[in-house]
mmCIF file as Biopython writes it, N, C-alpha, C and O atoms, coordinates in Angstrom:
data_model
#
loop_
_atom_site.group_PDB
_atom_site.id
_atom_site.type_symbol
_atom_site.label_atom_id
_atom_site.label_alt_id
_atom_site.label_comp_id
_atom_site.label_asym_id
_atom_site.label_entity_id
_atom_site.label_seq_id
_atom_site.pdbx_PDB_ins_code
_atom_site.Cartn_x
_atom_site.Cartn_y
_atom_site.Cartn_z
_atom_site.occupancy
_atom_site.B_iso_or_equiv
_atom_site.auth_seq_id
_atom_site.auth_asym_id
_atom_site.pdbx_PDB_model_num
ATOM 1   N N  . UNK A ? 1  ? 102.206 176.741 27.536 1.0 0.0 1  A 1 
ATOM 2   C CA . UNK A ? 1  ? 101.855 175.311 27.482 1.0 0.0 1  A 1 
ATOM 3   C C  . UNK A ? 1  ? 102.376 174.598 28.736 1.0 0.0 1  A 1 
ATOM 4   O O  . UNK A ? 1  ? 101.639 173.859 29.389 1.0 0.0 1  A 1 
ATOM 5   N N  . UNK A ? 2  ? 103.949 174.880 29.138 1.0 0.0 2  A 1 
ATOM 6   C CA . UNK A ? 2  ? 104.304 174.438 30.262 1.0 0.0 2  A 1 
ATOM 7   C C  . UNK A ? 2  ? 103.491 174.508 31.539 1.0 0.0 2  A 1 
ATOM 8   O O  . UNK A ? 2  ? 103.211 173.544 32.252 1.0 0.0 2  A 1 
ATOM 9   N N  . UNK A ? 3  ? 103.248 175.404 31.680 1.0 0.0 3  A 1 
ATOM 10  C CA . UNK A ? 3  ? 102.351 176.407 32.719 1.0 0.0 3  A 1 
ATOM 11  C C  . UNK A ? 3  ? 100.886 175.552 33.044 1.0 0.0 3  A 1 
ATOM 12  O O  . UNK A ? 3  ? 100.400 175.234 34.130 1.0 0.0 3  A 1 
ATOM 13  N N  . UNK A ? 4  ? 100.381 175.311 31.606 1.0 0.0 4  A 1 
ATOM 14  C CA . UNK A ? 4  ? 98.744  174.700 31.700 1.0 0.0 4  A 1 
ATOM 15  C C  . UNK A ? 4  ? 98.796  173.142 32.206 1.0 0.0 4  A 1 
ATOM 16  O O  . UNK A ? 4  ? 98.092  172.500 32.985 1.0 0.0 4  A 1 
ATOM 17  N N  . UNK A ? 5  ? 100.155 172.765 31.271 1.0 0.0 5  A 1 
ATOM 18  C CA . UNK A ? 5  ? 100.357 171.210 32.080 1.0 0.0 5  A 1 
ATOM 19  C C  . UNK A ? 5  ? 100.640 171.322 33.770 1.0 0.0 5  A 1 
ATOM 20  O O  . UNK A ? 5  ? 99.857  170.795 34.560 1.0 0.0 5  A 1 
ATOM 21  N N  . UNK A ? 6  ? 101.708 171.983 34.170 1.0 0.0 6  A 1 
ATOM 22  C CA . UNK A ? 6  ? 101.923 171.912 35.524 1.0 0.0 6  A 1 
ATOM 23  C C  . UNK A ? 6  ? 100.278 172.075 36.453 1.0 0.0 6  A 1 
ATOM 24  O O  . UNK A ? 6  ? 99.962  171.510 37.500 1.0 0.0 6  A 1 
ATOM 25  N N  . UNK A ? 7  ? 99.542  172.954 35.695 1.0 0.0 7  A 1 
ATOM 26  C CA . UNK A ? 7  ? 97.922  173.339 36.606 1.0 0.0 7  A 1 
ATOM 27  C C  . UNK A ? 7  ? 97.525  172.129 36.387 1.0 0.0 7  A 1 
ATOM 28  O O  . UNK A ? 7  ? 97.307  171.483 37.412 1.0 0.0 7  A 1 
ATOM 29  N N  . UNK A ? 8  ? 97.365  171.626 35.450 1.0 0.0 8  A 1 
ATOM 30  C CA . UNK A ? 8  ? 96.466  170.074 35.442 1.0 0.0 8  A 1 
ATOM 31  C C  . UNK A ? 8  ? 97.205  169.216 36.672 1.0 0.0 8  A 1 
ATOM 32  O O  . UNK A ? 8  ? 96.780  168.864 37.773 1.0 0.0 8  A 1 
ATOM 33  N N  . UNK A ? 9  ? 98.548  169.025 35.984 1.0 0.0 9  A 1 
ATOM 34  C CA . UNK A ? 9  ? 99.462  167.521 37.288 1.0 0.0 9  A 1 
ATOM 35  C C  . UNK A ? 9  ? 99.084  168.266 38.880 1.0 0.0 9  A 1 
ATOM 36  O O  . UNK A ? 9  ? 98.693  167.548 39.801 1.0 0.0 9  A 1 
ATOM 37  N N  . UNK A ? 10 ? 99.215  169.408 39.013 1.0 0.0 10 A 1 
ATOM 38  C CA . UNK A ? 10 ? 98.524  169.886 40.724 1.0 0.0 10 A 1 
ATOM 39  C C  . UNK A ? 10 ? 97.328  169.466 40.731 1.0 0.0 10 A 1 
ATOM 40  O O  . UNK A ? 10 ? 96.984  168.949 41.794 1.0 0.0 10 A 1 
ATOM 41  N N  . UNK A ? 11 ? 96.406  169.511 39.745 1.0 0.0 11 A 1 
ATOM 42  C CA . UNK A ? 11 ? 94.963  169.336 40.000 1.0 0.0 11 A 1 
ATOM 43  C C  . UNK A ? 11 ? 94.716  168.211 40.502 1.0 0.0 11 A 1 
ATOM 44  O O  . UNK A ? 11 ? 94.151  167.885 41.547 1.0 0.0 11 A 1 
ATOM 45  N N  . UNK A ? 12 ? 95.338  167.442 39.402 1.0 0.0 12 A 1 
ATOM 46  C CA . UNK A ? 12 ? 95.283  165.976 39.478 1.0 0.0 12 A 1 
ATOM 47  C C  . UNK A ? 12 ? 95.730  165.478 41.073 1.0 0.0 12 A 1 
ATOM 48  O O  . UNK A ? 12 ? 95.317  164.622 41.856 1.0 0.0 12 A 1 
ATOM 49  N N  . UNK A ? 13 ? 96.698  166.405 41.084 1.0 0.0 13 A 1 
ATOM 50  C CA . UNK A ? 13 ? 97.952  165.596 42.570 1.0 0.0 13 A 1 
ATOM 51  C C  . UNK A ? 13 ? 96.336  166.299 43.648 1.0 0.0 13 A 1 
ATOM 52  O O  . UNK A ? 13 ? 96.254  165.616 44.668 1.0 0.0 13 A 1 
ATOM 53  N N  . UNK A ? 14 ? 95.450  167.154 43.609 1.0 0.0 14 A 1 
ATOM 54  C CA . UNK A ? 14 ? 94.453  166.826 44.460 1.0 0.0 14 A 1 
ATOM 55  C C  . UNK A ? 14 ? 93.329  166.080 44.823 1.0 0.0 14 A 1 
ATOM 56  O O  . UNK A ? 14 ? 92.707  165.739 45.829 1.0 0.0 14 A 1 
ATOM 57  N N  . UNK A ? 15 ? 93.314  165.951 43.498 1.0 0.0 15 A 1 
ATOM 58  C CA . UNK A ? 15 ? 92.165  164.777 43.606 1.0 0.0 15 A 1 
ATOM 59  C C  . UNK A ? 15 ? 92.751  163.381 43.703 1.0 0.0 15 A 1 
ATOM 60  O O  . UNK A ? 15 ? 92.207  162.469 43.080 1.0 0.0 15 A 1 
ATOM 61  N N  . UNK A ? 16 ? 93.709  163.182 44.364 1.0 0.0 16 A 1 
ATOM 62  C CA . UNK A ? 16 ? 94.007  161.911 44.765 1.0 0.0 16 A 1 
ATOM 63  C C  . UNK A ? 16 ? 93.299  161.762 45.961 1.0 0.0 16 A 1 
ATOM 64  O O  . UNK A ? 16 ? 92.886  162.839 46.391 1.0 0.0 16 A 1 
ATOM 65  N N  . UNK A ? 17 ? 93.013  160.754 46.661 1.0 0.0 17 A 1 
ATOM 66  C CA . UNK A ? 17 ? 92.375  160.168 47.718 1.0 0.0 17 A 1 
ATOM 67  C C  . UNK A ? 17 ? 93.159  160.004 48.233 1.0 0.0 17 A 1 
ATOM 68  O O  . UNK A ? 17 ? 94.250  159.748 47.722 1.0 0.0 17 A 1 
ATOM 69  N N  . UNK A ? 18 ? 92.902  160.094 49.701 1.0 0.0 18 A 1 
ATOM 70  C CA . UNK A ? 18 ? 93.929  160.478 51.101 1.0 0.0 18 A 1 
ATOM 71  C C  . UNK A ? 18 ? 94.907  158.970 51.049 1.0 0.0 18 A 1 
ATOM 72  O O  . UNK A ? 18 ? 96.138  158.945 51.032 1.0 0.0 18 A 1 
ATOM 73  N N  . UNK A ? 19 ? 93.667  157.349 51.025 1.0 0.0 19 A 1 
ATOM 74  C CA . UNK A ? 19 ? 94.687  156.570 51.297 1.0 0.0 19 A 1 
ATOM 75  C C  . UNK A ? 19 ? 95.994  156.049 49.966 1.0 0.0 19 A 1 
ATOM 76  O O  . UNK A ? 19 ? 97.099  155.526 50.105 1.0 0.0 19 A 1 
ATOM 77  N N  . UNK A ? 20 ? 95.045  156.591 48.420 1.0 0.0 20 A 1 
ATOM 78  C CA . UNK A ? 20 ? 96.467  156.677 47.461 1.0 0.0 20 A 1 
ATOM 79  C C  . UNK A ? 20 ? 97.743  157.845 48.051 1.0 0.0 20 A 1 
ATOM 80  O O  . UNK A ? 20 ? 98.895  157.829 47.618 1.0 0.0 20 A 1 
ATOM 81  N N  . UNK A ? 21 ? 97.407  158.488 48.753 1.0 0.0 21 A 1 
ATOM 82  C CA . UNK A ? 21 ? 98.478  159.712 48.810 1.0 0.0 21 A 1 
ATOM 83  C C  . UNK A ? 21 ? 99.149  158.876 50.418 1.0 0.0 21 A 1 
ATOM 84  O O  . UNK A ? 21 ? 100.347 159.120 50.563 1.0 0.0 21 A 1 
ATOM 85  N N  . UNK A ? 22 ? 98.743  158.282 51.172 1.0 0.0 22 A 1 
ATOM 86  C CA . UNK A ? 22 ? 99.251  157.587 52.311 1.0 0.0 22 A 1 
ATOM 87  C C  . UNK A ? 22 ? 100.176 156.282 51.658 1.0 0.0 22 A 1 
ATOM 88  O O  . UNK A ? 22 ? 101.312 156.127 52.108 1.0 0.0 22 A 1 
ATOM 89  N N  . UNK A ? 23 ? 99.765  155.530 50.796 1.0 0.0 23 A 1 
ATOM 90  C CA . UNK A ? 23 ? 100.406 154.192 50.204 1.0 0.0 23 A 1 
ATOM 91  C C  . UNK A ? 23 ? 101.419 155.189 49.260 1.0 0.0 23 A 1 
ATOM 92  O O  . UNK A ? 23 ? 102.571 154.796 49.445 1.0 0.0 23 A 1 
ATOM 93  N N  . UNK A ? 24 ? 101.399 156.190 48.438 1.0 0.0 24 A 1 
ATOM 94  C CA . UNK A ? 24 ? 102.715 157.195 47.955 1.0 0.0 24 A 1 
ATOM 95  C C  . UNK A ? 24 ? 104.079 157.736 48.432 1.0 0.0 24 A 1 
ATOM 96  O O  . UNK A ? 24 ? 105.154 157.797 47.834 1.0 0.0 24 A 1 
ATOM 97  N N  . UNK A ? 25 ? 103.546 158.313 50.345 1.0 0.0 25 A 1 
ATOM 98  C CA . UNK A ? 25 ? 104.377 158.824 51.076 1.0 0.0 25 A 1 
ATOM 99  C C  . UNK A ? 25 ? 104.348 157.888 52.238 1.0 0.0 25 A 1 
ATOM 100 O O  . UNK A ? 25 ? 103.571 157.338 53.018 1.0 0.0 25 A 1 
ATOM 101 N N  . UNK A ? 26 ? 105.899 158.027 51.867 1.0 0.0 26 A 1 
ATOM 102 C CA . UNK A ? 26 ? 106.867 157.054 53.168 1.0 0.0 26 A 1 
ATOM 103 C C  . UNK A ? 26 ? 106.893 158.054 54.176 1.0 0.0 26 A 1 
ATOM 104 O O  . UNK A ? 26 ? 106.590 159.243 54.071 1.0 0.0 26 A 1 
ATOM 105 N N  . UNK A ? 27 ? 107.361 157.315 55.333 1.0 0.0 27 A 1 
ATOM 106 C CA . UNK A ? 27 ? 107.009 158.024 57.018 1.0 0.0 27 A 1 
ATOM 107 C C  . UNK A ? 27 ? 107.870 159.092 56.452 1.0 0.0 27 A 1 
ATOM 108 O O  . UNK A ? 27 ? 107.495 160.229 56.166 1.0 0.0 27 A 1 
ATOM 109 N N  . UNK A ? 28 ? 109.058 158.607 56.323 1.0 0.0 28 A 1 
ATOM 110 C CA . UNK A ? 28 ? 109.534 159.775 56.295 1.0 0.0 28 A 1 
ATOM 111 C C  . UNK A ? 28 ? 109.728 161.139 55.490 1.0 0.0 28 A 1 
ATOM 112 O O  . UNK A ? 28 ? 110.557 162.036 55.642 1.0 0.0 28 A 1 
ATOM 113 N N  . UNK A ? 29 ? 108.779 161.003 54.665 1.0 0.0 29 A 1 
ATOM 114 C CA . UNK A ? 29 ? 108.046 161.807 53.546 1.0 0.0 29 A 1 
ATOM 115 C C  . UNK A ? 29 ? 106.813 162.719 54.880 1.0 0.0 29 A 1 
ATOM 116 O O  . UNK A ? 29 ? 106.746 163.936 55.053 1.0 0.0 29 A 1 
ATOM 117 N N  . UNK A ? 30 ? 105.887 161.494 55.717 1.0 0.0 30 A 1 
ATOM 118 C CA . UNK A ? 30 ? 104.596 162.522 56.294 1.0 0.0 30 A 1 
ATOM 119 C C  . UNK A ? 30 ? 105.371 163.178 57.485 1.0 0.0 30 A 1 
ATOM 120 O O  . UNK A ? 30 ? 105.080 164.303 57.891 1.0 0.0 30 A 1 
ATOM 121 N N  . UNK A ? 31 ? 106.576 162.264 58.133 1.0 0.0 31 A 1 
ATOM 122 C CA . UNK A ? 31 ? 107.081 163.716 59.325 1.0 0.0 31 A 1 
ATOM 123 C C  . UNK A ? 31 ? 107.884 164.859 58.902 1.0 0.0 31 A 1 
ATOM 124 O O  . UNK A ? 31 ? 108.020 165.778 59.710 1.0 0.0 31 A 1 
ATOM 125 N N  . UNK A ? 32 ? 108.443 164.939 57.743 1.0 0.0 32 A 1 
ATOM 126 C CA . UNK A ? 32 ? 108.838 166.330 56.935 1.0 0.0 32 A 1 
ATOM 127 C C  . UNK A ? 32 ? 107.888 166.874 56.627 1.0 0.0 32 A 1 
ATOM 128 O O  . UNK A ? 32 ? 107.959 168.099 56.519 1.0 0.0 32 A 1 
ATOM 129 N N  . UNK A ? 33 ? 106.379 166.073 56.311 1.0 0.0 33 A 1 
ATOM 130 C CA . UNK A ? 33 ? 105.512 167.615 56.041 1.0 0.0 33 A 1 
ATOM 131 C C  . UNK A ? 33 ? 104.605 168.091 57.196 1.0 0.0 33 A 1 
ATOM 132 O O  . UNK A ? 33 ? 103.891 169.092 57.243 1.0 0.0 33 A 1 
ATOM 133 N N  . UNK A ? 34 ? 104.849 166.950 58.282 1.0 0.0 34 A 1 
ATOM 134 C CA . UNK A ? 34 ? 103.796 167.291 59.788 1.0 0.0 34 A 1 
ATOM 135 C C  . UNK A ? 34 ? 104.979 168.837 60.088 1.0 0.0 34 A 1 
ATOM 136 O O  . UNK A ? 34 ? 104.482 169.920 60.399 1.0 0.0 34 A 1 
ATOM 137 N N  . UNK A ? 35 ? 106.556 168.660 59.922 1.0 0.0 35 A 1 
ATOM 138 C CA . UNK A ? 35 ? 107.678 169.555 60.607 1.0 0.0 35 A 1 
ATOM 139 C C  . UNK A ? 35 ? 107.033 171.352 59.885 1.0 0.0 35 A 1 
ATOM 140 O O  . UNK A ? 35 ? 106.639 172.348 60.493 1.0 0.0 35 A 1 
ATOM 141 N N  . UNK A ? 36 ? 107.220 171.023 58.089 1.0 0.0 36 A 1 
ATOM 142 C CA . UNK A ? 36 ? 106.547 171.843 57.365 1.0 0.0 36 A 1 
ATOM 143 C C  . UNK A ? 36 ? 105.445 172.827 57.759 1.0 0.0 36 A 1 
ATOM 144 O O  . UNK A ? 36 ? 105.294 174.013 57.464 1.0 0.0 36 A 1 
ATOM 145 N N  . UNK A ? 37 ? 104.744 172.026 58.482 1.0 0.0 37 A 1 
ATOM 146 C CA . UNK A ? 37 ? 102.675 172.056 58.696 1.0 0.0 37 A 1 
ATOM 147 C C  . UNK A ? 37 ? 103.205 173.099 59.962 1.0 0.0 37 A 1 
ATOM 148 O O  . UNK A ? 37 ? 102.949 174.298 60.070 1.0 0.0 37 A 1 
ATOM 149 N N  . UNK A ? 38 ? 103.618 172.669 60.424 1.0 0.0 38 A 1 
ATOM 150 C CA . UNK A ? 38 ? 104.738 173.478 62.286 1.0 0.0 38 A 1 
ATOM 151 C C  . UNK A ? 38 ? 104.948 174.657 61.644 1.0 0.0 38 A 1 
ATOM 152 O O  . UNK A ? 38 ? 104.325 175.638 62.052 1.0 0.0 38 A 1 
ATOM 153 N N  . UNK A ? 39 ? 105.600 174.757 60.839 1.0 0.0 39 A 1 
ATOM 154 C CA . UNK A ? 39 ? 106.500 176.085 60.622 1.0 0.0 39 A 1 
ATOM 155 C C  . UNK A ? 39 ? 105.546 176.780 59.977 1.0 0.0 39 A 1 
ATOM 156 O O  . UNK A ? 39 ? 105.212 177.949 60.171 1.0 0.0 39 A 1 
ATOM 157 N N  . UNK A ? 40 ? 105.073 175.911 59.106 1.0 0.0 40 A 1 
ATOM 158 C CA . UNK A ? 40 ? 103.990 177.347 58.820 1.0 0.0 40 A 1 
ATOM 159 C C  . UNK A ? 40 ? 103.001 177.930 59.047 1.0 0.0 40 A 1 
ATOM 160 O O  . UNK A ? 40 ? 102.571 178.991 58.595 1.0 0.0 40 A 1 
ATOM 161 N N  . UNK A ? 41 ? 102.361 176.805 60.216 1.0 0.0 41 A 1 
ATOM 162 C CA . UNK A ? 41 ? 101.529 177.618 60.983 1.0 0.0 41 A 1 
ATOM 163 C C  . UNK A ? 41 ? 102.186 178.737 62.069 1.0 0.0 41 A 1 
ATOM 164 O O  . UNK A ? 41 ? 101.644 179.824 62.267 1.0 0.0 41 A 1 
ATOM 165 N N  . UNK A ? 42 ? 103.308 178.358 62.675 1.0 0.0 42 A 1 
ATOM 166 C CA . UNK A ? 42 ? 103.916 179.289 63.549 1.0 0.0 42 A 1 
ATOM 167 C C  . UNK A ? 42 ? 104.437 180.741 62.464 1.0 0.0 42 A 1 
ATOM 168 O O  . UNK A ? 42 ? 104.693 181.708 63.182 1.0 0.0 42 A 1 
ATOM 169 N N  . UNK A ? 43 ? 104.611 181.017 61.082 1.0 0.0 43 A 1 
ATOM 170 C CA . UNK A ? 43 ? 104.657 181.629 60.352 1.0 0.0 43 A 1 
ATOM 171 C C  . UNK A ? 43 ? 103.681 182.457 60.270 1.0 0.0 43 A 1 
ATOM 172 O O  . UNK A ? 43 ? 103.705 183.654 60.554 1.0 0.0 43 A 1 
ATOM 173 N N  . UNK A ? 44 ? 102.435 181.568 59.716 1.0 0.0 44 A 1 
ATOM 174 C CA . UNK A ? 44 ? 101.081 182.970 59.891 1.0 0.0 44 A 1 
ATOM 175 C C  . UNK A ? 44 ? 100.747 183.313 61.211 1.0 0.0 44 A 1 
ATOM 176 O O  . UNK A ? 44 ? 100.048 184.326 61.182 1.0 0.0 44 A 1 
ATOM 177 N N  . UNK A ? 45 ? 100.979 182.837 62.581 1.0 0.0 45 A 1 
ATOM 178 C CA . UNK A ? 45 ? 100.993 183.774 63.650 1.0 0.0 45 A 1 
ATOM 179 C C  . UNK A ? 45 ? 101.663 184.464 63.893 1.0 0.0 45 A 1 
ATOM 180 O O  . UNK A ? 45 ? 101.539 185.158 64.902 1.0 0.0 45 A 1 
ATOM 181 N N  . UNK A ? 46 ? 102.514 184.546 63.184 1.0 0.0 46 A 1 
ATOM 182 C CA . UNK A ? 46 ? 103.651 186.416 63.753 1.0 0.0 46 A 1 
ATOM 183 C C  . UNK A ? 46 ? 103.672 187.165 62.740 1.0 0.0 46 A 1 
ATOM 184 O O  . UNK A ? 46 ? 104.276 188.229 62.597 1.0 0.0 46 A 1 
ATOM 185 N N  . UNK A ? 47 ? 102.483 186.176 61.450 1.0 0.0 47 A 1 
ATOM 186 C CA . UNK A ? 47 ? 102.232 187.358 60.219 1.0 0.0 47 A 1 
ATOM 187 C C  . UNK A ? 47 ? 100.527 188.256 61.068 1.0 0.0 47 A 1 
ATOM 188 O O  . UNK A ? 47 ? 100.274 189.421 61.372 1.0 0.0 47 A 1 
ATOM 189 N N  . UNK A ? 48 ? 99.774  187.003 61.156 1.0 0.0 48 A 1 
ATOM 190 C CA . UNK A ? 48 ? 98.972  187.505 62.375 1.0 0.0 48 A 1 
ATOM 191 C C  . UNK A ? 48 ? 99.345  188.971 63.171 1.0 0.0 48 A 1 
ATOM 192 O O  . UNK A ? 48 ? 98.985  190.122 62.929 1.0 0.0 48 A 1 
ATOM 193 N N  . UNK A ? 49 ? 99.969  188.570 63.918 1.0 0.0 49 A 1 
ATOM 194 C CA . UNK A ? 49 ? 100.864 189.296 65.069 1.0 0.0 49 A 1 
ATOM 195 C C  . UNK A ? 49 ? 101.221 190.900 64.047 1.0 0.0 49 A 1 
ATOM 196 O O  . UNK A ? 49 ? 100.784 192.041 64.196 1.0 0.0 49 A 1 
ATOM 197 N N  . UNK A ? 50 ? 101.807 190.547 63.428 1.0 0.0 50 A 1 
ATOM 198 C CA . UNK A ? 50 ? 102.218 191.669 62.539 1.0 0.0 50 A 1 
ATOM 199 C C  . UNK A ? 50 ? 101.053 192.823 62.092 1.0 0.0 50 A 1 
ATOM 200 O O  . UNK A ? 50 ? 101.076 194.053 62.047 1.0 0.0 50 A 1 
ATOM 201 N N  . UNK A ? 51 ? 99.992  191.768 61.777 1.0 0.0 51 A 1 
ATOM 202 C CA . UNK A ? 51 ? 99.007  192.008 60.872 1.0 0.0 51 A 1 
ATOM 203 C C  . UNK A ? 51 ? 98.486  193.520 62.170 1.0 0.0 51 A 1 
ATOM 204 O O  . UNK A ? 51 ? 98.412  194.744 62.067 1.0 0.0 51 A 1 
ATOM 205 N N  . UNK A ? 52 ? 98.258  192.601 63.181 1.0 0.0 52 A 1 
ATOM 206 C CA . UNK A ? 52 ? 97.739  193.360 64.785 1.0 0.0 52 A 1 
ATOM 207 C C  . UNK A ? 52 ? 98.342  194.535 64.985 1.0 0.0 52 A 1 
ATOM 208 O O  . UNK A ? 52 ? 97.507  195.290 65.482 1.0 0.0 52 A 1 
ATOM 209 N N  . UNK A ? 53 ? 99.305  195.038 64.858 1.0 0.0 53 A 1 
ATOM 210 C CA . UNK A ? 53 ? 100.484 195.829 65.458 1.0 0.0 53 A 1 
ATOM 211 C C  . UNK A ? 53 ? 99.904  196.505 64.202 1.0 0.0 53 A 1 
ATOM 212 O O  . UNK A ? 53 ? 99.613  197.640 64.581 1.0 0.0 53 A 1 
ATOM 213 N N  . UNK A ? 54 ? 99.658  196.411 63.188 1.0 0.0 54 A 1 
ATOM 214 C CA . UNK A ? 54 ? 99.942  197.338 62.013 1.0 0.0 54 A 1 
ATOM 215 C C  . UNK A ? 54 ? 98.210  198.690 62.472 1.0 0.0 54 A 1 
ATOM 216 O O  . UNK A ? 54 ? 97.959  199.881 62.284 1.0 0.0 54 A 1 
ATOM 217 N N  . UNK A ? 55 ? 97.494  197.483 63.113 1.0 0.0 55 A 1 
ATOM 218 C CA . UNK A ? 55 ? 96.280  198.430 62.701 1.0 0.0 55 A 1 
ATOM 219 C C  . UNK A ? 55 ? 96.329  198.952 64.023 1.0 0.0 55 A 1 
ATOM 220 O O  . UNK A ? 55 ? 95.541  199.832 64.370 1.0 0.0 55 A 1 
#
């Protein structure tokens, strides 16, 4: 039951509209997830990278 609620509140948390989710998060809420967005793209390029080397 826990489980099915948490899938709905994500669902929900997507179908919010960009400017409700902008009036939600404070600056300093969007430059922790621009820092986030950094790392994990630099993450899948040396999984990338990895991926290369393997084959």
């Amino acid at each position: 039951v826990q489980k099915r609620l948490l899938l709905l509140h994500s669902m929900r948390a997507h179908t919010l509209t960009h400017s409700e989710l902008t009036r939600m998060t404070s600056k300093k809420k969007v430059e922790s997830l621009e820092r986030s967005k950094c790392c994990l793209s630099s993450s899948v390029e040396t999984l990338h990278r990895s991926m290369r080397r393997k084959n």
